[in-house]
Every structure is written in C-alpha cells, then in structure tokens.
C-alpha positions in Angstrom: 10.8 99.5 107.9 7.9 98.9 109.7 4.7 101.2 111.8 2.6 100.8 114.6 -1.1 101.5 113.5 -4.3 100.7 114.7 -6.8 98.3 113.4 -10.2 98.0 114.4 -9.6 99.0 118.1 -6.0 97.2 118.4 -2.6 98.1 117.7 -0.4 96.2 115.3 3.7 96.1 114.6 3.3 95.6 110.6 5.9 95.4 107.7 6.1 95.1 104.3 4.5 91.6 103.0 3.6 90.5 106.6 0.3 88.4 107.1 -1.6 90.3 110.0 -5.2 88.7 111.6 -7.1 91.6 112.6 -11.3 91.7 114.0 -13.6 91.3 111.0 -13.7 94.2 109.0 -16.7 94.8 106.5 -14.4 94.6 103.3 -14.7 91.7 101.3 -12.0 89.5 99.9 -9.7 91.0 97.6 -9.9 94.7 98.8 -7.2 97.0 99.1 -7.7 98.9 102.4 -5.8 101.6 104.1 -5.5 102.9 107.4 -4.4 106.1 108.7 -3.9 105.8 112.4 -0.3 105.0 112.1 1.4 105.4 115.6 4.9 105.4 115.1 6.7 104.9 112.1 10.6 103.3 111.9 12.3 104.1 108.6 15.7 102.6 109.0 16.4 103.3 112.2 14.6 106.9 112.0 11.9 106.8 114.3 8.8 109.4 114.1 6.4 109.3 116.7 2.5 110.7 116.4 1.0 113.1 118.4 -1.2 111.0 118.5 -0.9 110.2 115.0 2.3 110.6 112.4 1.0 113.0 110.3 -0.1 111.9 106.3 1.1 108.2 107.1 -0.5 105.5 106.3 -0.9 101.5 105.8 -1.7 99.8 102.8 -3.4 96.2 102.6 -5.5 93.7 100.9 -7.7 91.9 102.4 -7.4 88.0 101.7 -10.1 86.0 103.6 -12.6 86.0 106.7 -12.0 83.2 109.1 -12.8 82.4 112.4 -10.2 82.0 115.2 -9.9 79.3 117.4 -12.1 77.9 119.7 -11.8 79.6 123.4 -13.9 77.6 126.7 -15.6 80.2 128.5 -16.5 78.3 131.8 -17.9 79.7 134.7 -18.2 78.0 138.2 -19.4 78.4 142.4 -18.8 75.7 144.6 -21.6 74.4 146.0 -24.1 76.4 144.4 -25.0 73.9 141.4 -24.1 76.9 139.2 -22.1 75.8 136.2 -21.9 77.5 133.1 -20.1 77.0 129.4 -19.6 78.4 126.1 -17.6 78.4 123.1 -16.4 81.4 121.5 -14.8 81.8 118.0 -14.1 85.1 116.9 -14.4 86.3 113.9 -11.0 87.6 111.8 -9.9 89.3 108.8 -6.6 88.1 107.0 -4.7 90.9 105.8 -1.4 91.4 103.7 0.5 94.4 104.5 1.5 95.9 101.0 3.6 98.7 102.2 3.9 101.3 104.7 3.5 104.8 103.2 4.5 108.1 104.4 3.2 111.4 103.2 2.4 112.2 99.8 3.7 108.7 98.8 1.3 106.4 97.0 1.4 103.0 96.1 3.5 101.4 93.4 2.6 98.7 90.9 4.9 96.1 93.1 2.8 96.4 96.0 0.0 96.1 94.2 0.4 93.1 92.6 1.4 91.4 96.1 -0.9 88.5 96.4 -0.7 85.5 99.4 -2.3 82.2 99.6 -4.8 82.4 102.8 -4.5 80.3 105.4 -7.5 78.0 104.9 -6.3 76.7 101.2 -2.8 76.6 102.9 -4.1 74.1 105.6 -6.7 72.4 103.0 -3.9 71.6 100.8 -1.7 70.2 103.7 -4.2 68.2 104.7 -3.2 64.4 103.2 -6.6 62.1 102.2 -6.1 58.6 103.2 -6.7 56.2 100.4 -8.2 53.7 102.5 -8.8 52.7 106.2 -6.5 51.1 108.4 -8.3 47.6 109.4 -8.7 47.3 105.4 -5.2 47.3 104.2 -4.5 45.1 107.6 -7.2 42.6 106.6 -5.6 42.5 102.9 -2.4 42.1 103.6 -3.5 38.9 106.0 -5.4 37.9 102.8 -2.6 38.0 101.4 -0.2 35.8 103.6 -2.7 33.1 103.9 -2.9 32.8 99.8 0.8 32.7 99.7 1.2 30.3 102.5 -1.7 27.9 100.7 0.1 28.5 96.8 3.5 27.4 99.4 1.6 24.3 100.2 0.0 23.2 96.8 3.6 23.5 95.1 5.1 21.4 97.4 2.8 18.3 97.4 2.4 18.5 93.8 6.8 18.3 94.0 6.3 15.3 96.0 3.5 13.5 94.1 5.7 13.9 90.7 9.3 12.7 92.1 7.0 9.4 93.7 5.2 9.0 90.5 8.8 9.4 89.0 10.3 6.8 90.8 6.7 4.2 90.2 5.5 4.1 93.8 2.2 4.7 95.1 1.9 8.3 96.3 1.5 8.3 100.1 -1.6 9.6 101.8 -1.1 12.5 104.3 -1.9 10.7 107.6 -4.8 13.0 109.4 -4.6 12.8 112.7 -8.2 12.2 114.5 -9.1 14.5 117.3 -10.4 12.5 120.8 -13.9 14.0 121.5 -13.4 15.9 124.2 -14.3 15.1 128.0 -17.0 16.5 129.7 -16.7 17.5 133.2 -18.7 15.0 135.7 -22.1 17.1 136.7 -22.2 18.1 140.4 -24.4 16.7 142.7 -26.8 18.8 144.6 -25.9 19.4 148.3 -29.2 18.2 150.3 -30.9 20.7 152.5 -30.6 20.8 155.9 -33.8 20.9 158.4 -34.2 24.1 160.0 -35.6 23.6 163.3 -38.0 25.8 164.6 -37.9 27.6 168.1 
C-alpha cells in the first residue's frame, strides 16, 4: 500500500515505515504529524485518485530529526567580463517516518505508533570508526621496534661467542673495526684571468 501526498510544496510516493526527507517543517523532533493532501492512494492494487484530493485520506508521521542536505556550488560565470560569482547552499530538511497511510474514518493503531527509527546523523556518527592513533606513529614504533630486536639479536650472539672462547681457555677476540680514510677533497679551481677589453 502506499499514497502520493504532498509535503511542504512537493509530492512524495510514501509507504508504511519508509524514511522520507522533506523541506524543514516547524515541528520539532519527536512529533507525530499528518497530512491531508493525499493524491492518489493504491490499496492493493485498488487505485483511487483525488479530485484533486482523495477524500478523508490521510498520512501519518513522526518527525525524527532536522538536518541539512548536502552541499550544492552555485557558480555563476561571463567570459571576459571579470564576473565570477559562488556560493554554497545547504538546505535545510526534515526526517520523517511514515507510520501508516490512513483512509477515511481510520485512525491510528498502537503499532504505528510505537514505530520509532534511528536518524540518520547517529546512524553515520556511529559508523564513523576513531582511529586509535596516527599513522607515522605506529610506523615509527614498529621501526623502534625492529632496531631493538635486531640490537637484543646482536648482544646474544657475542655473549654465545665470548662463553664457548672462555670455555675452551682462549683469549676472547676483539671485533676488528675497520678505520674509515678521511675523505678527499676536491682540488679548488683556479680563477680564469680576465681578458683586456679594448676600447674603440
């Protein structure tokens, strides 16, 4: 079953438990609303159209939050003119939950009623994962990290060789450094002499 009916200047295709976004309207969250300018009505498969309205029909919501769409670029532009022009729009919306689509004399029943919906801003804010820390600081840990195990690597394995020589009653052997050459510096460049100009 669904109905046709008109919302704040638009026209809407709404069901039963169907999220709609609709122009702000000047209830607050948490409302039940209804509205009367129901188009066309489509009760399994029996259609009734309004002239221009079906008569004693009628839309029953509940108004979840206010919210602002997204951002639209209103640019404006003429060539060689130097006129240029921009702006942002958001506009502003109403989040409603379509509890049932009455006819006449019909009222609401208690199941309707107690329809309820998350709104879409704690559905996106609980989505929304935190990062636990930044990227460069987990990279610069886990390099930490390496360079510890590779030094631990190191110390074990001299102290291995120190007790098998000390073991076997010879002098423990020096690790041999090797010396770096100080490095050569480029011969400096001799300044090219300046030729006479001669004068006409």
């Amino acid at each position: 079953m669904y109905a046709i009916v008109e919302i704040a200047g638009l026209q809407y295709k709404v069901s039963r438990k169907q999220r709609v976004f609709v122009h702000r309207l000047e209830a607050k969250a948490g409302d039940s609303v209804e509205f009367s300018k129901v188009l066309l009505v489509d009760n399994d498969g029996k259609i009734t159209v309004g002239t221009p309205v079906v008569d004693g029909a009628r839309v029953a919501a509940k108004v979840i939050s206010h919210l602002q769409g997204d951002k639209v670029i209103v640019f404006k532009k003429k060539r060689r003119k130097g006129y240029r022009k921009l702006n942002g729009h958001r506009q502003q919306l109403t989040e409603l939950l379509i509890q049932a689509v009455l006819g006449k004399g019909e009222k609401l029943s208690a199941e309707d009623a107690k329809l309820e919906m998350v709104s879409m801003l704690e559905q996106k804010e609980k989505s929304r994962v935190k990062p636990t820390a930044r990227v460069w600081e987990t990279a610069e840990a886990e390099e930490e990290a390496e360079v510890e195990e590779v030094e631990a690597e190191e110390e074990e394995a001299t102290e291995a060789d120190a007790s098998t020589e000390l073991s076997a009653g010879t002098k423990p052997k020096k690790k041999a450094t090797a010396k770096k050459a100080p490095a050569k510096k480029a011969p400096a460049k001799k300044a090219a002499a300046k030729k006479p100009t001669k004068k006409k």
